[in-house]
C-alpha beads as a LAMMPS data file, in Angstrom:
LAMMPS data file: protein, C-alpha beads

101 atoms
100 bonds

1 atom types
1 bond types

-500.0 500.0 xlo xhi
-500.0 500.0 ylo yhi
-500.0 500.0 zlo zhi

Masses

1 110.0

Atoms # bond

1 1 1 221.016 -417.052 251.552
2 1 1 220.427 -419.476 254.543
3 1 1 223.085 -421.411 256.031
4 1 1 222.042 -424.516 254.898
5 1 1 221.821 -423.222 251.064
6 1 1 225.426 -421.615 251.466
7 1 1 226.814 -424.948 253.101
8 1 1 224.967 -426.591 249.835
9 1 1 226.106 -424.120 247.342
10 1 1 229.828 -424.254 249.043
11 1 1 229.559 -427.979 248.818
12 1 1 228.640 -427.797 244.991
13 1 1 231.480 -425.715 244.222
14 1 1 233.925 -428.354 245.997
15 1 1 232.539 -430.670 243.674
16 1 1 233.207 -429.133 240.596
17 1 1 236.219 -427.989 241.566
18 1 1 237.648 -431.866 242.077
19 1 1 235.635 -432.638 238.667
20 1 1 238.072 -430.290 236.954
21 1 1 240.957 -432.780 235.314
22 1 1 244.251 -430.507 233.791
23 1 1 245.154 -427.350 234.972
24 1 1 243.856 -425.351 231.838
25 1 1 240.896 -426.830 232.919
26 1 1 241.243 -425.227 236.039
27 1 1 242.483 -422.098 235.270
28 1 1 240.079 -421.273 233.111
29 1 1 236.703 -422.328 235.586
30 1 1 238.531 -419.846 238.373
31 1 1 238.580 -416.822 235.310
32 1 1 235.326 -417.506 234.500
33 1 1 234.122 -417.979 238.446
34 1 1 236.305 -415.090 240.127
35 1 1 236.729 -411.376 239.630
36 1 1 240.009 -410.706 238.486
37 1 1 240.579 -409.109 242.107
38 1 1 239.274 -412.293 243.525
39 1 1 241.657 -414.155 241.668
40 1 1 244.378 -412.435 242.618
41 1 1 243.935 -412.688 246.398
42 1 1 243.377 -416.548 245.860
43 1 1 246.876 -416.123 243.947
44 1 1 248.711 -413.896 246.741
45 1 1 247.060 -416.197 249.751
46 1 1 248.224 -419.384 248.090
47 1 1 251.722 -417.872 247.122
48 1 1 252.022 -416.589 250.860
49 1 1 251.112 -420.275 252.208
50 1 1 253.933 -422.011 250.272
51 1 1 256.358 -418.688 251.155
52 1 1 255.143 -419.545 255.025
53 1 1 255.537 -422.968 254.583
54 1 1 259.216 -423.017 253.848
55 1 1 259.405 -420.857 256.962
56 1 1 262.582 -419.113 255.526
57 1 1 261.170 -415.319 255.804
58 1 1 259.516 -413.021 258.328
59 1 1 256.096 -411.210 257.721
60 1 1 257.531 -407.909 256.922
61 1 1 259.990 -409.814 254.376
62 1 1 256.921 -411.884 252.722
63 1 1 255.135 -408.129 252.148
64 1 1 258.185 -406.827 250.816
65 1 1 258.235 -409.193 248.583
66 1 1 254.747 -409.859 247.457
67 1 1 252.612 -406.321 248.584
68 1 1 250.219 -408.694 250.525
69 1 1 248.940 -407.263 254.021
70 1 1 250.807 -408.362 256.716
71 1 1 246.935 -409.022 258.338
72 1 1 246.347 -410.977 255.774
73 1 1 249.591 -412.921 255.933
74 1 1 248.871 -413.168 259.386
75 1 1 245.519 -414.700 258.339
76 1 1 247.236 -417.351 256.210
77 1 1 249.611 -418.378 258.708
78 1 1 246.617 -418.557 261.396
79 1 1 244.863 -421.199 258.902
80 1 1 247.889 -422.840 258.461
81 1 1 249.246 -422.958 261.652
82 1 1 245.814 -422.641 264.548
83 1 1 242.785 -423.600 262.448
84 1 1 240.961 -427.334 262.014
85 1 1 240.536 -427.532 258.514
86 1 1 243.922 -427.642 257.271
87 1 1 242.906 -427.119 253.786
88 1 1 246.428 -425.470 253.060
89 1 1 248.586 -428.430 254.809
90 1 1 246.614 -431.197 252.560
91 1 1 247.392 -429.480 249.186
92 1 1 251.303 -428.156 249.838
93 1 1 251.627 -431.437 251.531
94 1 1 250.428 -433.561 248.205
95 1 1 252.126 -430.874 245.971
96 1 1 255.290 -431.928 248.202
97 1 1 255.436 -435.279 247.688
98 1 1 256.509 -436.930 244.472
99 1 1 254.633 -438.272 241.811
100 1 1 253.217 -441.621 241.103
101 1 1 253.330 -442.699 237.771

Bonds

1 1 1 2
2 1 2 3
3 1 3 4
4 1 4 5
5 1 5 6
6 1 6 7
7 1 7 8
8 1 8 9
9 1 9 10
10 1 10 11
11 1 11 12
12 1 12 13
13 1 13 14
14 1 14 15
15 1 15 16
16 1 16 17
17 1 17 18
18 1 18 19
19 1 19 20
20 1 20 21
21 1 21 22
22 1 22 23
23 1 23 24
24 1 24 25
25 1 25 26
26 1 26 27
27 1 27 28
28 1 28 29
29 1 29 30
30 1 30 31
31 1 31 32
32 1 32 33
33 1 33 34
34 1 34 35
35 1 35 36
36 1 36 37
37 1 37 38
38 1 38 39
39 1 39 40
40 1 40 41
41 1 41 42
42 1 42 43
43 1 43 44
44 1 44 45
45 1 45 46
46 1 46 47
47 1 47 48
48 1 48 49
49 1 49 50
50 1 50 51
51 1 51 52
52 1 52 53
53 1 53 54
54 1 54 55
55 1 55 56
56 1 56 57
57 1 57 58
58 1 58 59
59 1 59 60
60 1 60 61
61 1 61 62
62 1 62 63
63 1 63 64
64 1 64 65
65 1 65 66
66 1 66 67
67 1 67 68
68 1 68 69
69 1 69 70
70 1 70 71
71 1 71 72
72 1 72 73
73 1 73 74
74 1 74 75
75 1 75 76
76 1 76 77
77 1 77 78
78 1 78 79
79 1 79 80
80 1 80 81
81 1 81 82
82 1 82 83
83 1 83 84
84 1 84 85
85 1 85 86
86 1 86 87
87 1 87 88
88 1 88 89
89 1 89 90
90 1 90 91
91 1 91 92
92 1 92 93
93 1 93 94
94 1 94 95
95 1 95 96
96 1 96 97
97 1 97 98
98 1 98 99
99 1 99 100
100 1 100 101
């Protein structure tokens, strides 16, 4: 697949993923989307980003605790910490704040 189809195809799946409305919803596209391996390193990365993000525990703690790499704990802190895209930072941060009714 060319770049430009994979930056299409990646842009697709951002839309449907924001078209989703409950979490059900949700849950159900990623079974249907991901691998049940796949799903579960979505699950470890994002439960290792909120663990980082609290910034109570060490790496070696954070793989005691879940079994995740310490590379790619390493890797989540890097994306939370170094990269541009702050993907992680957005959602904790919304997740964070409280709810408007």
């Amino acid at each position: 697949m060319s770049n430009d189809a994979q930056t299409k195809s990646r842009k697709d799946l951002a839309k449907a993923l924001t078209s989703i409305k409950t979490d059900e919803e949700m849950e159900r596209f990623l079974v249907d989307l991901c691998t049940p391996a796949e799903l579960r390193a979505l699950a470890e990365r994002w439960h290792v980003a909120q663990i980082l993000d609290a910034g109570e525990q060490s790496y070696r703690d954070i793989n005691a605790l879940t079994g995740v790499s310490t590379t790619t704990i390493g890797r989540v802190a890097r994306f939370l910490r170094d990269e541009p895209h702050q993907g992680y930072r957005a959602v904790l941060d919304r997740m964070q704040r409280p709810k408007k009714d």
